[in-house]
Structure formats: C-alpha cells, structure tokens
RODRENVEX-714625 format. One line per 3 residues: number of its first residue (from 0); their letters; for each residue x, y, z of N, C-alpha, C, CB. Coordinates in nm, 2 decimals. Glycine has a CB too. Example, Ala and Ser with C-alpha at 12.3 -4.5 7.8 and 13.67 -1.06 7.14 Angstrom:
2
0 = AS = 1.32:-0.57:0.78:1.23:-0.45:0.78:1.32:-0.33:0.78:1.13:-0.45:0.90 | 1.28:-0.22:0.71:1.37:-0.11:0.71:1.29:0.00:0.79:1.41:-0.06:0.57
! end
This chain:
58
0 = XXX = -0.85:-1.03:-0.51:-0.75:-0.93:-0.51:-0.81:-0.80:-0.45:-0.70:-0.90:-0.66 | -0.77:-0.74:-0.36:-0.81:-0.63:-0.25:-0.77:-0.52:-0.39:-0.70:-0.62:-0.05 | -0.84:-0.41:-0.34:-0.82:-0.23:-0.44:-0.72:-0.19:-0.43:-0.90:-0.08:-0.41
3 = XXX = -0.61:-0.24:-0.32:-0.52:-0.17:-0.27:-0.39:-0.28:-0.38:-0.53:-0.18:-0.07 | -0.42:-0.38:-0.39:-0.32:-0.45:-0.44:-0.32:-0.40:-0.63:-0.35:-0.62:-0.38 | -0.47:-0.40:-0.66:-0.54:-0.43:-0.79:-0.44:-0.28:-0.84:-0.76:-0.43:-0.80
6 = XXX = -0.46:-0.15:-0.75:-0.40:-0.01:-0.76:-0.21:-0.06:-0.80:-0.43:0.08:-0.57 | -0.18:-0.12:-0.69:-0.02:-0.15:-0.68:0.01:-0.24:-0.83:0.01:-0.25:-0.52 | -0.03:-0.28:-0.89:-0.03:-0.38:-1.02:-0.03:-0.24:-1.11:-0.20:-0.52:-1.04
9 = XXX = -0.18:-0.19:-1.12:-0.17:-0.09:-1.16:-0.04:0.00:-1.20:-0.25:-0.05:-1.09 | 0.02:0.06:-1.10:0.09:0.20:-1.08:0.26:0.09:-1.16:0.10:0.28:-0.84 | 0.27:0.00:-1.11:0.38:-0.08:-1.15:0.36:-0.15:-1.34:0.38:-0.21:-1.03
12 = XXX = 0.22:-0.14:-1.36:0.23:-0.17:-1.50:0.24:-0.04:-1.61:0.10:-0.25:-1.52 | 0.20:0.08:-1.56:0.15:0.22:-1.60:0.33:0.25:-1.57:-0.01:0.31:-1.48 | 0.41:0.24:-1.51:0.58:0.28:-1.49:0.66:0.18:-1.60:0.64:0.24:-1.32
15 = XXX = 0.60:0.07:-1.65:0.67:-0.01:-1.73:0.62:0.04:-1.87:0.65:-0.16:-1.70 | 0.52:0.05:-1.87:0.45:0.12:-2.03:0.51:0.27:-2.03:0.22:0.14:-2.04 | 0.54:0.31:-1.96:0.57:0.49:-1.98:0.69:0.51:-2.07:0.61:0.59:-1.82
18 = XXX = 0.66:0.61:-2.15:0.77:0.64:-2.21:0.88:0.77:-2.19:0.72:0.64:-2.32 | 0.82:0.84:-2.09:0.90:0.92:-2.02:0.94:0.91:-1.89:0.87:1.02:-2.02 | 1.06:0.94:-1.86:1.10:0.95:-1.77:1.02:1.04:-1.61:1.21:0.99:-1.84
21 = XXX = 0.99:1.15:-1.66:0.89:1.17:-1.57:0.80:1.08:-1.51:0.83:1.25:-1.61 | 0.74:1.00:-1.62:0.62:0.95:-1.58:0.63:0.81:-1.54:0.54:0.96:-1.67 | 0.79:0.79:-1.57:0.85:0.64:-1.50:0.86:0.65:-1.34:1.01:0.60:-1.55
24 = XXX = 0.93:0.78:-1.34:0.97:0.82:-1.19:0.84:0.86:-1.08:1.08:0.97:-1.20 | 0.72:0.90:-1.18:0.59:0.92:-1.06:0.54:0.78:-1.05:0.45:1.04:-1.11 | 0.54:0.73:-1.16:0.43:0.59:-1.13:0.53:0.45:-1.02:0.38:0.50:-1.36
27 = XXX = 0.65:0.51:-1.03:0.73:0.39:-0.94:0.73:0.45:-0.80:0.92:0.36:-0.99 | 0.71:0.63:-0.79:0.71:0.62:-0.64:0.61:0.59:-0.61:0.76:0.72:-0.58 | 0.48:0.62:-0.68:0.36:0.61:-0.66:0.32:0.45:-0.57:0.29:0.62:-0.81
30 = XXX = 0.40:0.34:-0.68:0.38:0.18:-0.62:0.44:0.18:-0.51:0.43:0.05:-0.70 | 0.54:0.24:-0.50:0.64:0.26:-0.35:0.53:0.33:-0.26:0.81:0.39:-0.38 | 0.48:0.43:-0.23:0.38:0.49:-0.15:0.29:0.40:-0.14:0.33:0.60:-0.18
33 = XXX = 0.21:0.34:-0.24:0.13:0.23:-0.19:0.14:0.13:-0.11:0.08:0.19:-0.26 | 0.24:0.05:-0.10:0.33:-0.04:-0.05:0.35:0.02:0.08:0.46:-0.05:-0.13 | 0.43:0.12:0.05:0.41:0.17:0.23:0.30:0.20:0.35:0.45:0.28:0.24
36 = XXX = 0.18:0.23:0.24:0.07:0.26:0.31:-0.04:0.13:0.34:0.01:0.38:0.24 | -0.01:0.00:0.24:-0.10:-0.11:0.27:0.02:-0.17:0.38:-0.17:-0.23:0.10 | 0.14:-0.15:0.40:0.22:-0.17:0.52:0.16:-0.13:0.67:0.36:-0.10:0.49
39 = XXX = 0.13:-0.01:0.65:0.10:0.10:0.73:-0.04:0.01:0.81:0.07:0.26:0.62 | -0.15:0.03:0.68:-0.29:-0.03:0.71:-0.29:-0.20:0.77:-0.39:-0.03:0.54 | -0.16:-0.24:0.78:-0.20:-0.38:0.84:-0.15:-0.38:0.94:-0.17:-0.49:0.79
42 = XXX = -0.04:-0.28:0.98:0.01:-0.26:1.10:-0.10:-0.19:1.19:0.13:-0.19:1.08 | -0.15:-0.09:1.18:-0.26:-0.04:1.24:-0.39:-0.15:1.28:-0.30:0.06:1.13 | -0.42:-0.27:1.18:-0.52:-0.35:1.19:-0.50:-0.46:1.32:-0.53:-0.40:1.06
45 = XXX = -0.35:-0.41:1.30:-0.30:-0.58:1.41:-0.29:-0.50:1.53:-0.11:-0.70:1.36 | -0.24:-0.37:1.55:-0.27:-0.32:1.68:-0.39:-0.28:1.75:-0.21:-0.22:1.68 | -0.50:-0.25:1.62:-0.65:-0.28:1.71:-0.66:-0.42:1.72:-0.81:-0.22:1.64
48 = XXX = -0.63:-0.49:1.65:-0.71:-0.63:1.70:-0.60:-0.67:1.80:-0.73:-0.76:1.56 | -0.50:-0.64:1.84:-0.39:-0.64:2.00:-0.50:-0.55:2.10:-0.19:-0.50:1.97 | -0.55:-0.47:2.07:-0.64:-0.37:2.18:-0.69:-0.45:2.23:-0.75:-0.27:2.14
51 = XXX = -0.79:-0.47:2.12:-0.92:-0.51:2.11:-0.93:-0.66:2.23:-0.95:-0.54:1.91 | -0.85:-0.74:2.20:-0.85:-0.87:2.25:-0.76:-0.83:2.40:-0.76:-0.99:2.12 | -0.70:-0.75:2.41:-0.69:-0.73:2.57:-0.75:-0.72:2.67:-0.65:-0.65:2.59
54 = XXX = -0.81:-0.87:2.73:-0.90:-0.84:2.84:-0.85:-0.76:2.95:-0.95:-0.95:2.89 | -0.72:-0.77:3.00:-0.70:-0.64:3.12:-0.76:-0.53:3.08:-0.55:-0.59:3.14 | -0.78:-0.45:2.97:-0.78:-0.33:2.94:-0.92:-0.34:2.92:-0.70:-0.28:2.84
57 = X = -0.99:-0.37:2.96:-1.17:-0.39:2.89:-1.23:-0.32:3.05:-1.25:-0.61:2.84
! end
C-alpha cells in the first residue's frame, strides 16, 4: 500500500468516526483532494514516461 493510498483510507476512516459535521465535511473533502491529486500524480508520470520514450524528440 503506497502513503498516498494508506493517507486516503485514513481521511475516509477519520470522516466516518467524526462526530461533527464540520469535521465530516473536512475529512471527506480532504479524501476527495487526495484522489484528485494521486489522479493528477499518475497522469503527470505517464506523460514523462510518453516524453521520455520519444525517440524523435531525443
């Protein structure tokens, strides 16, 4: 399990234990932002490794 996922488990278990509403609403957008950003980090990874492997461009 990567930090990024172990975090997302995290933020989604810490929104189901909360007993306030505040703290329902930060810890769910929180898993929502992570989600978006390990989205983010693989998209980024597959466009360097698209670079990267472009022999025209070398």
């Amino acid at each position: 399990m990567s930090e990024g996922e172990w975090l997302l488990q995290e933020a989604k278990r810490l929104a189901d234990d909360s007993q306030t509403y505040e703290d329902v609403a930060f810890y769910t957008q929180l898993a929502v932002f992570l989600d978006e950003q390990d989205r983010r980090i693989d998209q980024a990874q597959g466009e360097l490794d698209g670079i990267l492997w472009d022999h025209e461009g070398w």
